[in-house]
C-alpha positions as CSV (number, residue, x, y, z in Angstrom):
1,X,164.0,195.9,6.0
2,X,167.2,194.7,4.1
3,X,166.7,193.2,0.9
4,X,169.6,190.7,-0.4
5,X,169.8,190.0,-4.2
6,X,171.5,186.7,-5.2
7,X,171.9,187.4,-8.5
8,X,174.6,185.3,-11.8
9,X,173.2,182.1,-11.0
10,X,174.0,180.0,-13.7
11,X,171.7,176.9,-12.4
12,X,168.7,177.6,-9.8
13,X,167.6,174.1,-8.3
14,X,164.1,174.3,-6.3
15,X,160.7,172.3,-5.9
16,X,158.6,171.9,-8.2
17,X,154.7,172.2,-7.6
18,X,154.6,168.3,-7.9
19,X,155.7,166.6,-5.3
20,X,159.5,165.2,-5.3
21,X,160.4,167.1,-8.4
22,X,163.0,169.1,-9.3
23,X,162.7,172.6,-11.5
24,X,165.9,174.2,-12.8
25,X,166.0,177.8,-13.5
26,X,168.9,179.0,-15.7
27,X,170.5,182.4,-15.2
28,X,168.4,182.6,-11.9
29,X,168.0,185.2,-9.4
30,X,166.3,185.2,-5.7
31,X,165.9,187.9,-2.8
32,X,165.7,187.4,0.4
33,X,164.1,190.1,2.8
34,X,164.0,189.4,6.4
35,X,165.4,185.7,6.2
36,X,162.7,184.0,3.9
37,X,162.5,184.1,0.1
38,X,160.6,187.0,-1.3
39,X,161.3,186.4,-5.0
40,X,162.8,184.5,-7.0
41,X,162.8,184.7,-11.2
42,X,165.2,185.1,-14.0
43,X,168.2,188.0,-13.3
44,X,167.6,189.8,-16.3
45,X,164.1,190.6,-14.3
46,X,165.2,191.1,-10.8
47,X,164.1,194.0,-8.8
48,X,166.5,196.5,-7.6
49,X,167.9,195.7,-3.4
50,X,169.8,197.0,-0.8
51,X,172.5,194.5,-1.2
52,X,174.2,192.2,-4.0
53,X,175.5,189.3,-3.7
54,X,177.4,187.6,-7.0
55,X,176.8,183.8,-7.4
56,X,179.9,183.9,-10.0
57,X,177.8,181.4,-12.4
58,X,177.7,178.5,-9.7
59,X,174.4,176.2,-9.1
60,X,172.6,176.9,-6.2
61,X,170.2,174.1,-4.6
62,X,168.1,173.7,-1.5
63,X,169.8,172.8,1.2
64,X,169.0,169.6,3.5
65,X,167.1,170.0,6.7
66,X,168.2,167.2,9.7
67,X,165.6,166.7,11.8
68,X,166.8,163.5,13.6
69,X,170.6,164.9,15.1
70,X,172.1,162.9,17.8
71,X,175.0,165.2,18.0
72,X,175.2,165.6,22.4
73,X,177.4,162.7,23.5
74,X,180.7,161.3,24.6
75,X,182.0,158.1,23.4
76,X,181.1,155.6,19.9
77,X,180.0,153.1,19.5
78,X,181.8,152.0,17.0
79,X,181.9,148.4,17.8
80,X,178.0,148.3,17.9
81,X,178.0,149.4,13.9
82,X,180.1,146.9,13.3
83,X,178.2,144.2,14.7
84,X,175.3,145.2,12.8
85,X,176.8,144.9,10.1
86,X,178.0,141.4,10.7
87,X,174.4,140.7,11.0
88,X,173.8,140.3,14.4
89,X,170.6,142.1,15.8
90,X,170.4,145.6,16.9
91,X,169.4,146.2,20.5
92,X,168.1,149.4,21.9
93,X,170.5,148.8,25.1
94,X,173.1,150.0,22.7
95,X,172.8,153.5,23.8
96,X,174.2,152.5,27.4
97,X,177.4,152.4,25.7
98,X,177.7,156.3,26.1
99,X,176.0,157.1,28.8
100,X,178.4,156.8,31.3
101,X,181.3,158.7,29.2
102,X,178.9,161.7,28.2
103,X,178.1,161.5,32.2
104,X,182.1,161.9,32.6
105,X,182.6,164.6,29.7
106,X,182.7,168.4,30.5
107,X,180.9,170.8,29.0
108,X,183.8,171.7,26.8
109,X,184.0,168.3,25.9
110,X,180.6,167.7,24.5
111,X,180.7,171.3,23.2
112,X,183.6,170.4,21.1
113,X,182.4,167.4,19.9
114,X,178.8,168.7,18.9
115,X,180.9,171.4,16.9
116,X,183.0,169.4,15.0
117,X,179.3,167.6,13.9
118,X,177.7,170.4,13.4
119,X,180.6,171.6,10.9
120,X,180.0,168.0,9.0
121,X,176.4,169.2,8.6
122,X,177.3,171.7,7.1
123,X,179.8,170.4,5.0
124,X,177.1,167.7,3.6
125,X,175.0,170.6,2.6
126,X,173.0,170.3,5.5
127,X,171.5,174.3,5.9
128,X,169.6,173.6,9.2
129,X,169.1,170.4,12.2
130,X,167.7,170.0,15.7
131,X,169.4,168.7,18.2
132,X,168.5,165.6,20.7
133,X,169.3,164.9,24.8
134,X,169.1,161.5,25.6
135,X,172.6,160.6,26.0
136,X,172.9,161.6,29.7
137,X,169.2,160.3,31.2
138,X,169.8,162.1,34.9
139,X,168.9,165.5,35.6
140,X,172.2,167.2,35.8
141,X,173.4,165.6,32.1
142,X,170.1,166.2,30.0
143,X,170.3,170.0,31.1
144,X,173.6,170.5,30.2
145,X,173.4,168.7,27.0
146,X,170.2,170.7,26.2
147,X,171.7,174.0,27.0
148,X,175.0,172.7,25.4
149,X,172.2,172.1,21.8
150,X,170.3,175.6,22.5
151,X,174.1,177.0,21.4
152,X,173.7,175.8,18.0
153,X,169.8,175.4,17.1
154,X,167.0,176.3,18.5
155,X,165.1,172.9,17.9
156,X,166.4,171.3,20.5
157,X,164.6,168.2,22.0
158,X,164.4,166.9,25.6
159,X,164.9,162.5,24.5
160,X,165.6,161.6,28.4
161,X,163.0,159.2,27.7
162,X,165.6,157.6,25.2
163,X,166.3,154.6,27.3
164,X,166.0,153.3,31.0
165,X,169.7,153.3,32.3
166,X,170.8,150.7,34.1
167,X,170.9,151.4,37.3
168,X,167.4,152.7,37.2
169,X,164.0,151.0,37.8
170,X,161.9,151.7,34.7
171,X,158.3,153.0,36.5
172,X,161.1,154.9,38.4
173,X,162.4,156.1,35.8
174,X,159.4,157.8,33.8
175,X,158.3,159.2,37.2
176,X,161.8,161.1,37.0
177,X,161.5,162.1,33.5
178,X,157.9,163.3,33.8
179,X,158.8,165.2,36.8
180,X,161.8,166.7,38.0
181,X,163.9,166.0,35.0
182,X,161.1,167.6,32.7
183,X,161.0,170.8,34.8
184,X,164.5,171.3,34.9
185,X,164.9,170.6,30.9
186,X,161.8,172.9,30.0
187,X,163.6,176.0,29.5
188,X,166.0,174.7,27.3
189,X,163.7,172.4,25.1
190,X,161.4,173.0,22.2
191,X,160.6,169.0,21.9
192,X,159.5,165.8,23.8
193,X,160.5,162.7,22.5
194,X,160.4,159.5,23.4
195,X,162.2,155.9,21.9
196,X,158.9,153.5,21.8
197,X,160.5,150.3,21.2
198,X,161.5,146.6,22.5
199,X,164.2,147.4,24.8
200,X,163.4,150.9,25.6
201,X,159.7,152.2,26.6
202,X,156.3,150.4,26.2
203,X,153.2,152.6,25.0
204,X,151.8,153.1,28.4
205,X,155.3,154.4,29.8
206,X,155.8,156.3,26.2
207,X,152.3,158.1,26.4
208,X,153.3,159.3,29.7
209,X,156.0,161.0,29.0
210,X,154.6,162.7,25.7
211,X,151.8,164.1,27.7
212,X,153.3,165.1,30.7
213,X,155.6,167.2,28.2
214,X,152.5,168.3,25.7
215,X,151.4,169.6,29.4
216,X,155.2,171.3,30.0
217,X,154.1,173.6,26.7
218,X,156.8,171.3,24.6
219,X,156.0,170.0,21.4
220,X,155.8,166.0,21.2
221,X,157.7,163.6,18.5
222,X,158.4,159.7,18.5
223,X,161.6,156.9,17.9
224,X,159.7,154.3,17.5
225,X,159.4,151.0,15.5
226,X,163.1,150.5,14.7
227,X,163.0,146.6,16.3
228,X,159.2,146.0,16.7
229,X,155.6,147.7,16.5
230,X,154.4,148.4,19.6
231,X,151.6,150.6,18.0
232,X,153.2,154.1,18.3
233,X,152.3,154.8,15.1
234,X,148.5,155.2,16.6
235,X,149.5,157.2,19.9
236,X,151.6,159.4,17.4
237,X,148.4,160.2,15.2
238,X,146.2,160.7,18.9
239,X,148.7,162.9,20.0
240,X,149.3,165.0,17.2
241,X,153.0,164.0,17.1
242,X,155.2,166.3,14.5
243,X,156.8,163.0,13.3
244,X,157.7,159.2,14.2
245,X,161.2,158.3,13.2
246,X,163.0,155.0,12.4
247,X,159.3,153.0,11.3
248,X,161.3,150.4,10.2
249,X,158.1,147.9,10.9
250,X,154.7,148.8,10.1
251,X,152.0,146.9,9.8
252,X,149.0,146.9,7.4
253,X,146.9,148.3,9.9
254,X,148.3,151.7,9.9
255,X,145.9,152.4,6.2
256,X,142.8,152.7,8.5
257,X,144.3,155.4,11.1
């Protein structure tokens, strides 16, 4: 195996062993051997490896980890922000204001535009991300925007379940998204998620969908709680979910799951 010494640090920035601190090591070194961390300690102490690699004195910090990346889609909604921030309430409908145009897009198109993202990741400092369907919710979109995410990450995460589109009944819907949909996504998904919300899917419909995909061998997350509390947080805990996103209202009763 290679071994990789970045070496000339002039400020090391990592965790701490208490949580949500920061340690700084001056004149800092690490190794890296087989893509993880195998050392990491002061230069003038830092074993002999295959490679070098010369910080030139620079400060070298973690970098950020995305794990809620939207970055499959056609379209803004631009006009939606806005009215949020005019102070008038967020609906999760909203997300029907792309659907149709990723529909539309080619694959070159929502290629092109998931790059240009991915390169503002990177320019926020952001080192790795996952990736999210749920802009296309019918069969033939979520597999190409999935296959389109597998080109960049390999978190990707089947969200048909993001909303019900409109021309769709919603029992309909989930029966689609727990079937065929699911079967056709699987090889190109690592995650199920599902947007539990007012305006998007109840428990019932949302514990549907997470199953039938723990079932499809895909690991199971949750939107939920961004407009009201419908009680995901507890499904979430049952299920063993790897993380609920948004929370913006949680009640009290959450400190006895």
């Amino acid at each position: 195996m290679t071994k990789t010494l970045f070496t000339n640090i002039g400020s090391l920035v990592m965790p701490a062993t208490e949580v949500g601190v920061l340690e700084t090591l001056p004149n800092a070194a690490f190794v890296v051997e087989d893509g993880l961390v195998a050392w990491v300690g002061s230069a003038e102490n830092a074993p002999s490896c295959d490679d070098v690699v010369d910080a030139e004195g620079r400060c070298v910090i973690p970098g950020f980890v995305d794990s809620h990346a939207h970055l499959i889609f056609a379209g803004s909604r631009e006009q939606e922000f806005a009215a949020r921030m005019a102070g008038i309430s967020y609906s999760a409908g909203g997300i029907k204001t792309t659907v149709a145009k990723t529909r539309a897009a080619s694959d070159a198109e929502l290629r092109s535009n998931a790059q240009r993202l991915v390169e503002e990741l990177y320019q926020s400092g952001v080192t790795y991300f996952e990736i999210k369907s749920g802009y296309g919710l019918d069969v033939e979109t979520e597999v190409r925007s999935l296959k389109i995410a597998r080109e960049f990450t390999e978190d990707t995460t089947f969200l048909g379940a993001h909303v019900v589109p409109q021309e769709q009944d919603p029992e309909r819907y989930v029966s689609l998204v727990t079937t065929e949909m699911l079967a056709a996504v699987k090889p190109y998904a690592k995650w199920v998620d599902v947007f539990c919300d007012k305006g998007a899917f109840d428990l019932a419909q949302t514990r549907r969908v997470l199953e039938a995909g723990i079932a499809a061998g895909l690991r199971p997350r949750l939107h939920a709680n961004q407009i009201e509390d419908l009680g995901a947080i507890g499904l979430a805990v049952e299920l063993d979910c790897a993380s609920v996103d948004h929370c913006t209202h949680l009640s009290l009763s959450l400190i006895h799951i």
